[in-house]
MMTF fields as JSON, N, C-alpha, C and O atoms, coordinates in Angstrom:
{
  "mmtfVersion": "1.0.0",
  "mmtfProducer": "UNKNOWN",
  "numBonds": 215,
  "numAtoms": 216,
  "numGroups": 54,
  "numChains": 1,
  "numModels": 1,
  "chainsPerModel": [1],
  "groupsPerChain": [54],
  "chainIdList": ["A"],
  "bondAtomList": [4, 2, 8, 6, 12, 10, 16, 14, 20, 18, 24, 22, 28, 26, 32, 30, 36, 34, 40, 38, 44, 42, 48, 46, 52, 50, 56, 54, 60, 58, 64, 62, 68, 66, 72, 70, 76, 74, 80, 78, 84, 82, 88, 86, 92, 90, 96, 94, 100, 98, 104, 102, 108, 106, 112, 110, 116, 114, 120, 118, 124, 122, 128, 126, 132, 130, 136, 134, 140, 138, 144, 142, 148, 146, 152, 150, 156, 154, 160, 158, 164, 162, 168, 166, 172, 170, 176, 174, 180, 178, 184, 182, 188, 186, 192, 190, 196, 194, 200, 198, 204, 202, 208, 206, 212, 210],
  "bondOrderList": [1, 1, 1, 1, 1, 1, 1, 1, 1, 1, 1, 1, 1, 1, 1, 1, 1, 1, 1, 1, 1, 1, 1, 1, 1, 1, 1, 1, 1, 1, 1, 1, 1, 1, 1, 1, 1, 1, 1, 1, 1, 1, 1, 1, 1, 1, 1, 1, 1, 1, 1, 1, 1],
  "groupList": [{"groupName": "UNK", "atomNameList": ["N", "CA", "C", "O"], "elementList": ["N", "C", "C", "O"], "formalChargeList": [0, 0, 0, 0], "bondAtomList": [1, 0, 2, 1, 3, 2], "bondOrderList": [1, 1, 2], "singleLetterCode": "X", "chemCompType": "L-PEPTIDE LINKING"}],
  "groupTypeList": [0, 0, 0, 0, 0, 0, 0, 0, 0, 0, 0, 0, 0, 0, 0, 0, 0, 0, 0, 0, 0, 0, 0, 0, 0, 0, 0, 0, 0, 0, 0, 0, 0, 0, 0, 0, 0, 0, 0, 0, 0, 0, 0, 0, 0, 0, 0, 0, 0, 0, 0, 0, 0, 0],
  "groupIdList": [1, 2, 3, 4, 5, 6, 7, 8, 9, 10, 11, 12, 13, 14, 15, 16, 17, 18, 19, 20, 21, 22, 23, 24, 25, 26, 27, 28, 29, 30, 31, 32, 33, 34, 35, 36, 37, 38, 39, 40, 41, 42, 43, 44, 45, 46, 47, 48, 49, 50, 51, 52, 53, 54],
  "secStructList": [7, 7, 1, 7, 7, 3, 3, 3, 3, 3, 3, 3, 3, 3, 7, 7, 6, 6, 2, 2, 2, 2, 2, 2, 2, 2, 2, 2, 2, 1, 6, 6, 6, 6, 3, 3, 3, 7, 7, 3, 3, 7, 1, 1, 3, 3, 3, 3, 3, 3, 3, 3, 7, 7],
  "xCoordList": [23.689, 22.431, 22.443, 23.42, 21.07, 21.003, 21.366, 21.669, 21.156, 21.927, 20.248, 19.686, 19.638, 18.451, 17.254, 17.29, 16.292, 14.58, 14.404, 14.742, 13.736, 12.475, 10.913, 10.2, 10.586, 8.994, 8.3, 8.207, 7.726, 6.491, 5.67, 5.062, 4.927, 3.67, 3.122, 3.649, 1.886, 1.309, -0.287, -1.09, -0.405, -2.267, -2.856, -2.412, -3.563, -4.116, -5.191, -5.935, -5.562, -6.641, -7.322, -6.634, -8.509, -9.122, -8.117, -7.749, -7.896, -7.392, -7.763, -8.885, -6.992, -6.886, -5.649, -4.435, -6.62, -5.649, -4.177, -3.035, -4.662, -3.423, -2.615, -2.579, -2.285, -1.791, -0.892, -0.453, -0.162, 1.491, 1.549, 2.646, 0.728, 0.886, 1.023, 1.956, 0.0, -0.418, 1.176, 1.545, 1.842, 3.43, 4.203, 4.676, 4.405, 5.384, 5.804, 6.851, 4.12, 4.014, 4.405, 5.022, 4.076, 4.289, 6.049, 6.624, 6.72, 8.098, 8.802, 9.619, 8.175, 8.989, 9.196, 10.065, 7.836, 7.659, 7.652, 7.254, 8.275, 8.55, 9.68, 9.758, 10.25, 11.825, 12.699, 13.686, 12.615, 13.375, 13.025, 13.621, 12.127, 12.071, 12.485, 12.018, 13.149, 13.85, 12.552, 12.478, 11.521, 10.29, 10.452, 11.044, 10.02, 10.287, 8.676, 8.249, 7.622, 6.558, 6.37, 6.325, 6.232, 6.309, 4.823, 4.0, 4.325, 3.338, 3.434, 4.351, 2.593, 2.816, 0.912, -0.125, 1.247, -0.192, -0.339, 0.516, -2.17, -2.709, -3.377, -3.148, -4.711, -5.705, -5.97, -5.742, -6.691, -8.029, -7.642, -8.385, -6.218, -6.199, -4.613, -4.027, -4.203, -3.17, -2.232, -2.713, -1.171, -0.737, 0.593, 1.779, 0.111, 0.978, 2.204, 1.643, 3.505, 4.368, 4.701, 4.939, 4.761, 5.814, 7.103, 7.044, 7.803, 10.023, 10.467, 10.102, 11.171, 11.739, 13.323, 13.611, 14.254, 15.687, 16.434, 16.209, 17.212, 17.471, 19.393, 19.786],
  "yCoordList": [10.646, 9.97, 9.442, 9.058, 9.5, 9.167, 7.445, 6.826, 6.935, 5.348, 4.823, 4.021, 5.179, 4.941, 5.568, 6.401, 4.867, 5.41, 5.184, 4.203, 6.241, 5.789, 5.595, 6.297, 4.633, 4.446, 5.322, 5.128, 6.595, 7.804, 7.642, 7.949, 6.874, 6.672, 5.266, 4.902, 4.812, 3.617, 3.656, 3.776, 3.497, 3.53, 2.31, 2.224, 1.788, 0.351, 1.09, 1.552, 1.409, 1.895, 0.705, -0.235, 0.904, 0.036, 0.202, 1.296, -0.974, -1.162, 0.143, 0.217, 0.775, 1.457, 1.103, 1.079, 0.778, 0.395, 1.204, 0.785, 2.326, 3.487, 4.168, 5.394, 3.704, 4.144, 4.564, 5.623, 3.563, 3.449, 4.786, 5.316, 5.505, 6.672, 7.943, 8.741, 8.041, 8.355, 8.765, 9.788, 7.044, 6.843, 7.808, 8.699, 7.724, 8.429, 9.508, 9.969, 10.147, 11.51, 12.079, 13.144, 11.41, 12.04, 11.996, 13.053, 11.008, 10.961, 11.986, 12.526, 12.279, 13.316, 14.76, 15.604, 14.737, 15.862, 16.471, 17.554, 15.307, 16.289, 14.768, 14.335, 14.467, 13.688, 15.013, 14.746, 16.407, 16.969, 17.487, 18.275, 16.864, 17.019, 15.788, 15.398, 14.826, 13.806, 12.909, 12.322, 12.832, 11.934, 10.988, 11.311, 9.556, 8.294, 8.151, 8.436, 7.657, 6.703, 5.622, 5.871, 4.409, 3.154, 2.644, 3.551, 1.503, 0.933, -0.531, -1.147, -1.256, -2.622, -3.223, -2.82, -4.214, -4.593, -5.75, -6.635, -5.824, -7.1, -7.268, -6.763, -8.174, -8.847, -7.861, -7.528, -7.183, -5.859, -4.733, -3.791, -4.908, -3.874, -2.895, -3.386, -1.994, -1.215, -0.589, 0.511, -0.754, -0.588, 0.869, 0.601, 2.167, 3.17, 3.522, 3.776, 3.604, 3.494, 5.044, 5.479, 6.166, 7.119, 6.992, 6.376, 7.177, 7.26, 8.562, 9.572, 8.555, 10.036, 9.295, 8.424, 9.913, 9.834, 10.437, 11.58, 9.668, 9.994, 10.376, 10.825],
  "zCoordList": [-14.88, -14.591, -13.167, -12.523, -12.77, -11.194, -11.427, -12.447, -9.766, -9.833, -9.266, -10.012, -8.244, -7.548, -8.532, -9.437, -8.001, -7.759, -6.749, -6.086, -6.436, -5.379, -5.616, -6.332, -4.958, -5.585, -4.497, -3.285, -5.466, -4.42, -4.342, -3.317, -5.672, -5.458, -6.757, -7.808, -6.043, -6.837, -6.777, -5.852, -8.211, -7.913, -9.265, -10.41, -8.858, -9.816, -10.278, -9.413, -11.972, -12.148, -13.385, -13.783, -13.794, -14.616, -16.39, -16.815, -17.044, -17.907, -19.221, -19.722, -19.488, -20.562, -21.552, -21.354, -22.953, -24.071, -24.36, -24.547, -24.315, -24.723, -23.229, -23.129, -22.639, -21.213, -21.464, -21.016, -22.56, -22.23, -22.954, -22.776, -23.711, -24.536, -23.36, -23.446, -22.263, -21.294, -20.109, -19.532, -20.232, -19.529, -20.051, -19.346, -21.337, -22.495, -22.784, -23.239, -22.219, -22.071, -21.052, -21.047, -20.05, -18.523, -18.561, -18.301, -18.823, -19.122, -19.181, -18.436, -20.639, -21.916, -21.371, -21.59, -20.406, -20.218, -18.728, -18.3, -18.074, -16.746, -15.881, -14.731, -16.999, -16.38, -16.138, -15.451, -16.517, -16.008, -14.251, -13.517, -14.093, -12.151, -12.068, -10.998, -12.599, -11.508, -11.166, -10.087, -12.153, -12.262, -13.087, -14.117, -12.963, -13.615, -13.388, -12.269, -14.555, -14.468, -15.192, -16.397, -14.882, -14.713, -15.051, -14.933, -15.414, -16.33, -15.942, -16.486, -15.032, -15.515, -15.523, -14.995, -16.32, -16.693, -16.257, -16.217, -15.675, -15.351, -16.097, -17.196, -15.868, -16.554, -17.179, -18.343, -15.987, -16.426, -15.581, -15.309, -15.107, -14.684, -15.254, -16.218, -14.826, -14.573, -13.626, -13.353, -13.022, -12.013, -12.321, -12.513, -12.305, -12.613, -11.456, -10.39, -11.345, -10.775, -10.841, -11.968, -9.495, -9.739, -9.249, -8.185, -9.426, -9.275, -8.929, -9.531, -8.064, -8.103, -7.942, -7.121, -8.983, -9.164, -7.823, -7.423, -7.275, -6.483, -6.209, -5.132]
}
């Protein structure tokens, strides 16, 4: 397993209930490129995190 991330990319979009389903997926299904996505929540909003393993 890698030791780093790097943060590639960040985008704040309007609050969606099921995101983290949205995260989970993107995960499952393309951590084999050395992709990490990340989820953190505000009020009303969403802040999606991409990672690349480094």
């Amino acid at each position: 397993m890698k030791d780093k991330l790097e943060l590639i990319a960040t985008k704040e979009i309007k609050y969606y209930e099921e995101m983290y389903k949205v995260i989970d997926f993107l995960n499952k299904n393309l951590g084999s490129y050395d992709l990490v996505f990340g989820i953190q929540e505000k009020k009303d909003t969403h802040i999606i995190n991409i990672y690349k393993e480094k």
